[in-house]
N, C-alpha and C positions, 0 to 999 in steps of 0.2 A: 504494500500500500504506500502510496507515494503523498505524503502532507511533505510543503514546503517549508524549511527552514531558514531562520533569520536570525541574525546575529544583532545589538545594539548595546551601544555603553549607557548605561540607566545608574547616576550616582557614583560615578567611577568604576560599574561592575559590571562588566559583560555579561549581558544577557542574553540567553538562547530562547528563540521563541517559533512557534509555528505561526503561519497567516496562510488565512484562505479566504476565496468569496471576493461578493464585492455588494457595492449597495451601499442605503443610505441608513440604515441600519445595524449599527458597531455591536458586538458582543465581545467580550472578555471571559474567557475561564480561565481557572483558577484550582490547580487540583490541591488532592488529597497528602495525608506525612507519611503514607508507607514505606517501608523499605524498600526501596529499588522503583519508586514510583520517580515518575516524570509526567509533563501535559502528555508528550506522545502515548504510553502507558494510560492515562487518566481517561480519554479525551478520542481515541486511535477511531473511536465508531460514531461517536457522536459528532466528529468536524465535517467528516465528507457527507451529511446529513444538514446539515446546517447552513455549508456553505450554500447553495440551494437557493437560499434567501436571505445570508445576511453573511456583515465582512468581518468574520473569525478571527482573533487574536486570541492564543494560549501562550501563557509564560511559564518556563521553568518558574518558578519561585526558587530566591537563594537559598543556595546551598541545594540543591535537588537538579539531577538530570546534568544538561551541558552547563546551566549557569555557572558564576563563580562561586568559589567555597571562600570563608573568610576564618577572621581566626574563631574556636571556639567561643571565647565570650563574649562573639558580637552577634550571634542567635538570639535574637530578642524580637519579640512584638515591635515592634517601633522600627526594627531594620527591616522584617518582611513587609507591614504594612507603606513603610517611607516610601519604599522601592517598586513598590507597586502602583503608588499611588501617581511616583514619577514616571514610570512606566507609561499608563495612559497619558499622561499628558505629553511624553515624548512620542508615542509612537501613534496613539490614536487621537491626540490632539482636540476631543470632544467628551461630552457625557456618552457612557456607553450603560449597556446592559452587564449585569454581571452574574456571572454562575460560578458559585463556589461550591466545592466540595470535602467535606466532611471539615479537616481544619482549614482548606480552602474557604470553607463556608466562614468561619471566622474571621477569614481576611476580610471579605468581601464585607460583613458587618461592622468592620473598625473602620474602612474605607467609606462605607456609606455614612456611619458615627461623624467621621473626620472631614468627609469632603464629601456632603450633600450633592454639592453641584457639578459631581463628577458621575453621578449612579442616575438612572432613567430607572431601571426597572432592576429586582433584586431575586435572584432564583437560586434557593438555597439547598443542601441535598445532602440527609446526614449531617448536618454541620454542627459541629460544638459553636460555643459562641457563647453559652449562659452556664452558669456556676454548678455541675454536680460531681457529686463523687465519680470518679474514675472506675470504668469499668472494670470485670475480667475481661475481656476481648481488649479493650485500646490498650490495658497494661503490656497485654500481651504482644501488641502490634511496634509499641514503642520502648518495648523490652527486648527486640528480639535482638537475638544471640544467632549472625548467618552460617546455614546449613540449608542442603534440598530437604529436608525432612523436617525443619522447622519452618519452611519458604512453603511448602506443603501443607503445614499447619496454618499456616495466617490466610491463605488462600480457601482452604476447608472454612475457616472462621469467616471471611468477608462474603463466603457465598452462601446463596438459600442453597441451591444444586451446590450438594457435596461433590458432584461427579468433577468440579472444576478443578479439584485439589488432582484429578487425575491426568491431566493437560499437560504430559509433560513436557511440550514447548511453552507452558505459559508459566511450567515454573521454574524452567531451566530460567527461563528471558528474566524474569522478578531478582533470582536466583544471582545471578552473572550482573546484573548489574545492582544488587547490592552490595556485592562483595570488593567493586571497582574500588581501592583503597580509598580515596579523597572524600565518595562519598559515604565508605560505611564511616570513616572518621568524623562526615558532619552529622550523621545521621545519632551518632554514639552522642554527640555533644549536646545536639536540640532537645537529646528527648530520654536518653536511657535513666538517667536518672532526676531525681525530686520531679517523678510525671504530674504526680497530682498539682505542685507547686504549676508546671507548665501550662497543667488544663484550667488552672484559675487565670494565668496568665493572659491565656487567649481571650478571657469571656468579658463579656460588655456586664453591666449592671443591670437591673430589672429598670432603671429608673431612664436608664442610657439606650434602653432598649424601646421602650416606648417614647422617645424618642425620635426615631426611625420614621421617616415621612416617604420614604420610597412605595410603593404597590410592591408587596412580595407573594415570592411564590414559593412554600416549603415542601420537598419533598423527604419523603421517609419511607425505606423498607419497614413493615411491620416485622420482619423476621432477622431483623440488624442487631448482630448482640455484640458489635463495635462500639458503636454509638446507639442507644437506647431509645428509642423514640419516646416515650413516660419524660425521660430526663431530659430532652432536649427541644424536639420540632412541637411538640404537645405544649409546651412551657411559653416559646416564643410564640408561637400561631396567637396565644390570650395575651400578650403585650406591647407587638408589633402591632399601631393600629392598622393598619389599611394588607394586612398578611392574608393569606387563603392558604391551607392546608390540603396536600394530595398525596394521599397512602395508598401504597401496593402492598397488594396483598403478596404470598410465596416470594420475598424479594427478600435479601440481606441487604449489605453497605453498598455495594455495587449496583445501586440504583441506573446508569447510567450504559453497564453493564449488560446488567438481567431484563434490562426494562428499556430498550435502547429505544425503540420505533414509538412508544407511547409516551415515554421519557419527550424526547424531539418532540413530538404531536404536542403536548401538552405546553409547551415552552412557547412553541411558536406561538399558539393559542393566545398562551398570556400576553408574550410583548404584541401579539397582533398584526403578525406578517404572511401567516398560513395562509 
């Protein structure tokens, strides 16, 4: 599958990004903190669907994928969201649409929190963003220790279909590029340890949260034991005011994923280009 790649210095940091599409209708995503995840990985089925009708922008996020790695103690909220925030204004130079996922989704909430007049419309999917205890699943996702049999494991945990865990091109790919040194080294710093401290880090306030003036759109697997939906999209849907809630049913974390053609259908729906 061929998505184009682009390179740009965003805050002195090379950034890797895909772009596809064209139109007057800008989207951003925004993936997820797993191991050996990238936008390519996040995003690989959902861009060549999208481009279709609108003009695609994914970014590494630092430290993740091609971007650059910094040093360990500059993994902060403040450095993903700064860089992001420059991001659009360097490469898509307008308000856009934003889709975040799962800690993506966090981004895209401090981005919206921070710069109102940069977000049109808000589609969030799995996303932490509000204050709960740290699961078994995410401990486990930003606990991991790389192995194929533990790369097996967190792919078994992100999906409804256990049969994914048996894809062994999908875990070799997870696998091989967790292991690339630079990024298990940033992956180790962001997140292996004080998780809990990290998952407080990301979250907006209940009071921060309603707040939020964007038209959002929350998606959630009912069957996601990453991210909880009780503790998370259930919580924001009642604070966000202007928020709309869309659960799938047999679906985990991989919304995006498992649910790729009704995922798309329902997006376009919302920002209103279908």
């Amino acid at each position: 599958m061929s998505i184009e790649s682009k390179f740009v210095e965003v805050n002195g940091i090379r950034t890797h990004y895909h772009e596809e599409g064209a139109g007057d209708e800008k989207i951003i995503l925004i993936h997820g903190s797993g191991p050996g995840v990238s936008a390519f990985a996040n995003w690989r089925l959902v861009i060549p669907k999208l481009k279709e009708k609108m003009h695609v922008f994914a970014p590494d996020v630092v430290g993740f994928g091609q971007t650059d790695k910094v040093a360990q103690e500059k993994y902060t909220l403040d450095l993903w969201v700064n860089h992001l925030i420059a991001f659009i204004e360097e490469v898509c130079g307008e308000p856009v649409h934003i889709v975040g996922n799962s800690f993506g989704g966090a981004m895209a909430l401090h981005i919206a929190h921070r710069r109102p007049d940069l977000v049109k419309k808000l589609i969030l999917m799995g996303a932490v963003g509000i204050e709960h205890d740290l699961s078994y699943g995410l401990d486990k996702v930003w606990g991991y220790e790389p192995s194929i049999e533990a790369m097996r494991e967190l792919i078994e945990l992100f999906s409804y279909d256990e049969a994914a865990a048996q894809d062994e091109e999908l875990v070799k790919l997870r696998y091989e590029a967790s292991m690339e040194e630079e990024s298990r080294e940033a992956f180790h710093a962001m997140f292996f340890e004080n998780r809990q401290e990290r998952l407080n880090e990301l979250s907006l306030s209940e009071e921060d949260l309603r707040k939020i003036e964007a038209d959002t759109l929350l998606f959630h697997g009912l069957n996601d034991r990453v991210i909880l939906f009780e503790d998370t999209s259930y919580r924001m849907g009642q604070l966000i005011p202007n928020a709309q809630l869309h659960l799938f049913n047999e679906c985990g974390h991989w919304t995006q994923i498992e649910k790729t053609d009704p995922f798309v259908a329902h997006l376009l729906t919302f920002i209103g280009v279908n």
